[in-house]
C-alpha positions in Angstrom: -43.6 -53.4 -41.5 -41.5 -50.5 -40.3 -41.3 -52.2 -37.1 -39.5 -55.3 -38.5 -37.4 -53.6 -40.5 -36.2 -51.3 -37.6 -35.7 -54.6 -35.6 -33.8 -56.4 -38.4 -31.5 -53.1 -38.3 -30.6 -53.3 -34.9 -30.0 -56.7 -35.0 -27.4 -56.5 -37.9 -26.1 -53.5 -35.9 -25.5 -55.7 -32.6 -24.0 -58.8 -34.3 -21.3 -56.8 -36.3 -20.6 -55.0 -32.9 -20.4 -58.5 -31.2 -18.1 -59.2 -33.6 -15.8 -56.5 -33.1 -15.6 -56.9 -29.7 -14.8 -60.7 -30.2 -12.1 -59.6 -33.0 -10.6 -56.9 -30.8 -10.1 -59.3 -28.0 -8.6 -61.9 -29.4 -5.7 -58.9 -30.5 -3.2 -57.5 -29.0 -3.7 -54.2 -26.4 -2.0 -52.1 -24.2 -4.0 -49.2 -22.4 -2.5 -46.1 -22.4 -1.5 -45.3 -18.9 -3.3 -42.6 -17.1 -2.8 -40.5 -14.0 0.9 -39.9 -14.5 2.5 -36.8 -13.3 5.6 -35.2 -14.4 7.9 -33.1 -12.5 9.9 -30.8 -13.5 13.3 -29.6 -12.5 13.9 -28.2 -9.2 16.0 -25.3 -10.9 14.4 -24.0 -14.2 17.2 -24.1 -17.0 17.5 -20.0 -17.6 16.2 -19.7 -20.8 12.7 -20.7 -19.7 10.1 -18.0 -19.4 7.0 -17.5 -17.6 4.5 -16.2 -20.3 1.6 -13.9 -18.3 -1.9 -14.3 -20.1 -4.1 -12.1 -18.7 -7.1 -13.5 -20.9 -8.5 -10.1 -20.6 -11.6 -11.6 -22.8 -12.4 -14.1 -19.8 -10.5 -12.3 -17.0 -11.4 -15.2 -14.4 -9.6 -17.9 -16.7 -5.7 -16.0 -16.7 -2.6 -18.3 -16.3 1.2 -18.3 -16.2 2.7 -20.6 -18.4 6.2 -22.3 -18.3 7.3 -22.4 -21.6 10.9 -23.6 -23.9 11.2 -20.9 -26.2 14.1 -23.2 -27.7 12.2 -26.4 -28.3 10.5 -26.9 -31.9 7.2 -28.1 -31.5 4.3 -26.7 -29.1 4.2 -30.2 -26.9 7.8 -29.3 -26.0 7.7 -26.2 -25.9 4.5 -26.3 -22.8 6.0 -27.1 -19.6 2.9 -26.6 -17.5 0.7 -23.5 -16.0 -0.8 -22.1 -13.2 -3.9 -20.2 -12.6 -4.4 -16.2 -12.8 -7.6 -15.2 -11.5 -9.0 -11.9 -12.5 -6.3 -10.1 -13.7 -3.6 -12.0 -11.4 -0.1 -10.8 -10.8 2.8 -12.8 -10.9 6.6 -13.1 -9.1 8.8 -15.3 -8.8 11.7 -16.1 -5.6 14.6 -16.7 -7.9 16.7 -18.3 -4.1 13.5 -20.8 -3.9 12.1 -20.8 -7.3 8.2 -20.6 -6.0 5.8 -19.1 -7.6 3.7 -16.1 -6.0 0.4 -15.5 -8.1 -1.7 -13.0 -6.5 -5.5 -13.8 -7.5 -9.2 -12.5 -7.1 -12.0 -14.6 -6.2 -15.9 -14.3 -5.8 -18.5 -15.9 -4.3 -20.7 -16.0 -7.4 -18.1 -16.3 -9.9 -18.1 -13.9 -12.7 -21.4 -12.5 -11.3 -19.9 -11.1 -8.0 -20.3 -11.6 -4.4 -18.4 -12.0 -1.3 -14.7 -11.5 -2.6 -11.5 -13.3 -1.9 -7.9 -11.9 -2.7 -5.1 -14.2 -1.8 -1.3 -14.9 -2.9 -1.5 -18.6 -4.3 2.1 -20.3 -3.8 2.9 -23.1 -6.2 5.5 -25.7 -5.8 8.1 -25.3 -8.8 8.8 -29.1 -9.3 4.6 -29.9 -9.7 3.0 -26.0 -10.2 0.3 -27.7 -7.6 -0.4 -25.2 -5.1 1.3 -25.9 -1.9 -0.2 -23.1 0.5 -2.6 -20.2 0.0 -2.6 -16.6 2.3 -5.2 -14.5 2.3 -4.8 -10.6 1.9 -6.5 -7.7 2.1 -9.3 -7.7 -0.8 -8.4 -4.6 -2.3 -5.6 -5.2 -4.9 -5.1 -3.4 -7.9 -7.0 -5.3 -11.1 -5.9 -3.3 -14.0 -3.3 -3.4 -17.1 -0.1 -5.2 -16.5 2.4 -3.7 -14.5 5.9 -5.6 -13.1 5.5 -3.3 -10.0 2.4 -4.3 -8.9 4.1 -6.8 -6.6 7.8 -7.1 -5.9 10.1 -9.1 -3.7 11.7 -7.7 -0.6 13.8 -8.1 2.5 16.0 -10.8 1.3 12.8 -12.4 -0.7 11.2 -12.6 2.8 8.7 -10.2 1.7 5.7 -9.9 -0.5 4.7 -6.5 -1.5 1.4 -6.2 -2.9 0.1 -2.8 -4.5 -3.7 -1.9 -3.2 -5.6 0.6 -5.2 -8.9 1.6 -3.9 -8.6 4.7 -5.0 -6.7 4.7 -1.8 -3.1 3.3 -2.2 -1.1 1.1 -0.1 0.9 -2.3 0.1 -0.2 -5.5 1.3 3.0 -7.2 3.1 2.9 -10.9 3.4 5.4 -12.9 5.3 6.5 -15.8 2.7 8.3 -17.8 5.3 5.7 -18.0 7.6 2.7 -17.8 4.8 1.1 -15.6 6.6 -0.4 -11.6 5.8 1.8 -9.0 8.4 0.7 -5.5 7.9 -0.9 -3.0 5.2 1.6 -0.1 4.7 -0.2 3.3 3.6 1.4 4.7 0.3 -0.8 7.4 0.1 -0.7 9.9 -3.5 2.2 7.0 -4.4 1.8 3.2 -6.1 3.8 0.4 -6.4 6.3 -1.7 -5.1 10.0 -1.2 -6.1 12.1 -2.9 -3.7 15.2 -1.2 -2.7 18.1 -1.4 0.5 18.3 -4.1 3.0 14.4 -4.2 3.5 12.8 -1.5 2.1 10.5 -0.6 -1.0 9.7 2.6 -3.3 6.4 3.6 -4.6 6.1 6.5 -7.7 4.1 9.4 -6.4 1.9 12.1 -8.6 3.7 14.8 -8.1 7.4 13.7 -9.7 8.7 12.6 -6.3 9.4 9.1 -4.8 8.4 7.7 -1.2 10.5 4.9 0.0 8.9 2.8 3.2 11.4 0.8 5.8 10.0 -2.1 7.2 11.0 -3.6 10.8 12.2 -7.3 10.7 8.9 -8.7 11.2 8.2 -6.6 8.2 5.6 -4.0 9.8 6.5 -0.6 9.0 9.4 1.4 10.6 9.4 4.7 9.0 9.2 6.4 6.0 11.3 9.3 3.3 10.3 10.7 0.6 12.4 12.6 -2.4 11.8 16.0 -3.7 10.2 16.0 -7.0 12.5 14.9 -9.6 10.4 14.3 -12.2 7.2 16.6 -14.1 4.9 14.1 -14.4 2.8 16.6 -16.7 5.5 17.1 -19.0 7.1 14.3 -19.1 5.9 11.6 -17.1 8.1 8.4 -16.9 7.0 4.9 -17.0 7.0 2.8 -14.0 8.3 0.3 -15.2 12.7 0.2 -15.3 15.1 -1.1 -16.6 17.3 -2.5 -13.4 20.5 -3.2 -13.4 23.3 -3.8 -11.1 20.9 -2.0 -8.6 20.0 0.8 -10.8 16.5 1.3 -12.2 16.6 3.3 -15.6 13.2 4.3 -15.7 12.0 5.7 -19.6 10.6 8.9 -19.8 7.6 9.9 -22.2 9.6 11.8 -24.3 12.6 9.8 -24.6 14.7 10.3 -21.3 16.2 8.2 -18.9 16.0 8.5 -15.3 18.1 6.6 -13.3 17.3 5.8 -9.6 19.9 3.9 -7.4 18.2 1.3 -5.1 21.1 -0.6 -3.6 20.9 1.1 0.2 18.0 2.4 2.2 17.9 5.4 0.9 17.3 5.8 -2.8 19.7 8.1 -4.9 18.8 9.9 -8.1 21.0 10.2 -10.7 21.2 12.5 -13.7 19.2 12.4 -16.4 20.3 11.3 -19.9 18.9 10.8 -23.8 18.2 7.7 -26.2 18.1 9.5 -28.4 20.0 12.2 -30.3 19.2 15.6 -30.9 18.1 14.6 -34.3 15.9 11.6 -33.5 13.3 13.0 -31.2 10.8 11.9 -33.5 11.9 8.4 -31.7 9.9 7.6 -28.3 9.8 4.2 -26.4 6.5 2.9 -25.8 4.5 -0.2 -25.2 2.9 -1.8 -21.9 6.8 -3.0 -21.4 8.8 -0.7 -23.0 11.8 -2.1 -21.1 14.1 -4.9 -19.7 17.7 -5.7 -19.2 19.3 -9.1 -19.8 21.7 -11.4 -18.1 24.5 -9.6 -19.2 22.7 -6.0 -17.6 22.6 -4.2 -21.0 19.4 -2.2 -21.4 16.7 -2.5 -23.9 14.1 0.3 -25.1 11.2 -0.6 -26.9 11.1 2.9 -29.8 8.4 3.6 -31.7 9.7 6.4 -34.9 6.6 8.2 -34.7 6.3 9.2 -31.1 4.6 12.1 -29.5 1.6 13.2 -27.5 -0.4 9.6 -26.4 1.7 7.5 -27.9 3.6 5.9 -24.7 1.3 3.1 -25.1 1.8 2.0 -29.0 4.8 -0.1 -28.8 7.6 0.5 -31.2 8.9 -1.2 -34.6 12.8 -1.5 -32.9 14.7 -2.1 -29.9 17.5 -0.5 -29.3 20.6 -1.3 -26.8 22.1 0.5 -24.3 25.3 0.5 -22.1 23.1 2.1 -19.2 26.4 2.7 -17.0 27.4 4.8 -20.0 24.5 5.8 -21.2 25.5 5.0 -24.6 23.5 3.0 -27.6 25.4 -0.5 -29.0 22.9 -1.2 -31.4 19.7 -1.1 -32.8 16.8 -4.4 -33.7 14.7 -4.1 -36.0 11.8 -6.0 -35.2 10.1 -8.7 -37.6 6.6 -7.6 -36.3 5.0 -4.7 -34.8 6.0 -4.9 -30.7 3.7 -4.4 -27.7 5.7 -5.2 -24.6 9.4 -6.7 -24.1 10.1 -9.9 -22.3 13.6 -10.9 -20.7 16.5 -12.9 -21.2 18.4 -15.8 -19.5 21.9 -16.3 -20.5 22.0 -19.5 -22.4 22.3 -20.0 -26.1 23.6 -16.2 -26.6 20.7 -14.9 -24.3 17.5 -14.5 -25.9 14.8 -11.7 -26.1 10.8 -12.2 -26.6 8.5 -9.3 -27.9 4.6 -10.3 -27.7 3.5 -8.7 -30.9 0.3 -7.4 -32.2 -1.1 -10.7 -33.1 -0.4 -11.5 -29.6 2.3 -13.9 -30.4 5.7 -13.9 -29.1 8.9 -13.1 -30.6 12.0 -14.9 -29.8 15.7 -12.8 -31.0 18.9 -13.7 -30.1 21.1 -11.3 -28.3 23.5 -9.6 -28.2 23.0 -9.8 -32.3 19.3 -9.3 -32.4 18.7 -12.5 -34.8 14.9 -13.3 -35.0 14.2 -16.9 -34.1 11.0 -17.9 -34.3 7.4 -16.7 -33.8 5.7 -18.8 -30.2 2.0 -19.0 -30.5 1.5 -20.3 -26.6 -2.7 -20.5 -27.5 -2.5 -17.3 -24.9 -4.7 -14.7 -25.2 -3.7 -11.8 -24.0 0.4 -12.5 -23.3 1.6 -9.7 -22.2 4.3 -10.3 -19.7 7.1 -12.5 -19.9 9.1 -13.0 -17.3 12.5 -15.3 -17.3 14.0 -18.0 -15.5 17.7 -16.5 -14.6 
């Protein structure tokens, strides 16, 4: 009995699928088309941004996203992405507009093996990957850092900062794809490039070492600054605020210390405050606590209940400096709580993006300071944001 009745089921269920199938094709359909590709342009428009996930909950699944901060919905605001493994970093060649992601692979995936560390190069137009060099597998997998990799020589050059503890930079040749030398940076990290074809590194004790590269871009010689800095004291953060060829670089406790890195030689300049004598309880902080836009006035992420191990908590303003001057033009107050500052491009009034602590992103208008909107990307961890201009 239950046998006829599960075959009398199955027959009802085949005849009203047989005549489904006969309704549907005697209708009208059009398959949606697959396997398209779209491009886009060759120059990004300038208020685009490159939004750095560094998916630090699944480190082997990072990406940089393109992204509209100007278009409403999500689908328009997605432009495309491109891998990050493990922590990746990520620059961009503003005279080409490639992208350099530097990336970590293993053998055996997330549970180790024989690694892998190259500089991926995507084509701008499609974000495929148009050619891969390999480097030296030793460099630096930690928190997000602008400096960890940095452009030099015309954009010839690719520095890449090693840390094993030992410290160095990984030079790749971009025009001929190909890995030239590892320059020694010991007791100093990071790559600031400065001059014709140089770059700086930060060293421990408050001094900087700047290494000259030949034209093949092996090294040539070295110099290195007194100590002009006490990084007990009052440390700065590496990363600046550069403009017109001068990095401001933020102090712990609230100074400014600008270095000039338009010739060979570096040149430090004097020392000044954000803040007045009666605002010292104000401190910049974050994982970015600055940027410059197009027009090359600084921005300070402030936090008004700095002190001792607070350089890393963000801030509830920004506030806006002449940096030539040294003087402040205004003060943002932020919607939410900030973590790191993005950048600017010059259309539409320039705009400004602060990841927040729900690790969405912020969009303001500048000079003004106007909040936009709120971009939730679907990143996790979105911590840099770099801009198109």
């Amino acid at each position: 009995m239950y046998n006829k009745l599960i075959h009398r089921v199955s027959r009802f269920f085949l005849a009203a699928a047989a005549a489904a199938w006969a309704a549907a094709g005697s209708a009208e359909f059009t398959p949606e088309p697959v396997g398209g590709v779209e491009t886009l342009p060759a120059k990004y428009p300038d208020h685009w941004v490159m939004v750095h996930d560094f998916s630090f909950f699944h480190m082997f699944e990072g990406e940089v996203l393109v992204v509209d901060p100007l278009a409403d919905s999500l689908g328009q605001q997605y432009k495309g992405m491109m891998t990050a493994s493990f922590i990746g970093a990520y620059q961009r060649n503003r005279s080409t507009n490639e992208h350099y992601v530097i990336e970590t692979f293993y053998s055996r995936g997330g549970r180790g093996g024989e690694r892998t560390d190259v500089v991926t190069i995507y084509d701008p137009a499609t974000l495929a990957v148009s050619a891969e060099v390999v480097i030296p597998a030793k460099r630096i997998t930690g928190m997000p850092k602008r400096i960890a990799t940095g452009l030099i020589g015309d954009q010839r050059f690719l520095g890449v900062y090693n840390f094993t503890p030992g410290q160095s930079v990984s030079i790749v040749d971009l025009k001929n794809r190909e890995f030239v030398a590892e320059v020694s940076t010991a007791g100093c990290g990071f790559v600031i490039p400065n001059g014709k074809r140089s770059f700086t590194s930060i060293c421990a004790n408050g001094s900087f070492l700047t290494s000259h590269l030949n034209a093949d871009g092996s090294l040539k010689d070295t110099s290195k600054s007194e100590a002009v800095f006490d990084a007990n004291e009052d440390p700065i953060f590496e990363g600046a605020a550069v403009a017109d060829g001068i990095a401001h670089f933020p102090t712990f406790s609230g100074q400014v210390l600008p270095v000039d890195l338009r010739k060979d030689e570096i040149k430090v300049l004097d020392k000044w405050w954000l803040t007045g004598e009666d605002e010292r309880n104000w401190r910049p902080g974050g994982m970015i606590p600055s940027m410059v836009d197009a027009a090359g006035d600084g921005y300070f992420l402030m936090n008004p209940e700095g002190g001792e191990g607070t350089h890393k908590d963000g801030g509830m303003e920004v506030w806006r400096y002449d940096l030539a001057k040294g003087k402040r033009r205004g003060r943002i107050e932020l919607s939410n709580w900030g973590l790191s500052l993005g950048t600017s491009g010059s259309g539409d009034n320039r705009l400004m993006l602060v990841t927040n602590a729900e690790m969405g992103i912020d969009v303001y208008r500048l000079p003004g300071g106007e909040f936009v909107k709120t971009l939730n990307t679907g990143a996790a961890t979105p911590f840099l944001v770099h801009g198109a201009h």
